[in-house]
C-alpha positions as CSV (number, residue, x, y, z in Angstrom):
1,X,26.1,65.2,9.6
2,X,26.0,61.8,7.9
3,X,29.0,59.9,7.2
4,X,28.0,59.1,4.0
5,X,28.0,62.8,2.9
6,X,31.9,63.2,4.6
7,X,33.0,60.3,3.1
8,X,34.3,62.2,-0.2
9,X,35.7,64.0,0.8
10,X,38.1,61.8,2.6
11,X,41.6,62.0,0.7
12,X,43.6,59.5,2.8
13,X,43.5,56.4,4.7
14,X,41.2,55.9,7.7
15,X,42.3,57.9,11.1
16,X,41.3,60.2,13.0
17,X,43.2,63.2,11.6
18,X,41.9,62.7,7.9
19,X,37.8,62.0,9.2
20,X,38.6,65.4,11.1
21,X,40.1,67.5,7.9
22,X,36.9,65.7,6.3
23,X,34.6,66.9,7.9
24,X,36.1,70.5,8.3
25,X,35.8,70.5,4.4
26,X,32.3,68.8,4.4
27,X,30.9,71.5,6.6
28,X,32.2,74.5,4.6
29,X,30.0,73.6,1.8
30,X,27.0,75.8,1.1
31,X,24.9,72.8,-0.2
32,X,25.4,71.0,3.0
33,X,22.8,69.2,5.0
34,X,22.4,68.4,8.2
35,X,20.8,65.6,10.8
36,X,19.4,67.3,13.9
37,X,20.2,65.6,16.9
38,X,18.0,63.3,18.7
39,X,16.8,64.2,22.2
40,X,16.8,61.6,24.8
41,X,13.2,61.1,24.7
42,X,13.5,60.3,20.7
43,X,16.4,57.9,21.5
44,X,14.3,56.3,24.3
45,X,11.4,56.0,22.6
46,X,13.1,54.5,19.1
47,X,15.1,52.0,21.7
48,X,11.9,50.5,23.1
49,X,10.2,50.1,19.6
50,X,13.5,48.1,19.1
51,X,13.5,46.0,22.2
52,X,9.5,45.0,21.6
53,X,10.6,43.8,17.7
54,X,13.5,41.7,19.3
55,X,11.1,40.0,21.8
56,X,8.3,39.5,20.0
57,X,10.0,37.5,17.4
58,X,9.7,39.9,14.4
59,X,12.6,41.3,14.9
60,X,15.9,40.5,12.3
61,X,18.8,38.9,13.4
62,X,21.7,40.7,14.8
């Protein structure tokens, strides 16, 4: 699940008990959406495409 689509329903400051309640409220909403996970293959692949932008000079700062 995005962070962006949690992040209202945070009430409190920033710890780990108020991301958890959060989320727990986030996730009982019918209109919810959700990011599938990556597989390893995905991640590998997306992390190579980075590396190739960084060394061929096209890539942006970090």
């Amino acid at each position: 699940m995005p962070a962006s689509y949690v992040k209202p329903y945070v009430k409190r400051h920033k710890n780990d008990a108020t991301d958890a309640e959060a989320i727990c409220e986030a996730v009982t909403r019918p209109t919810m959406r959700f990011v599938p996970v990556k597989s390893d293959e995905q991640q590998s692949v997306l992390m190579l495409h980075r590396v190739r932008e960084l060394l061929s000079g096209s890539g942006r700062c970090l």
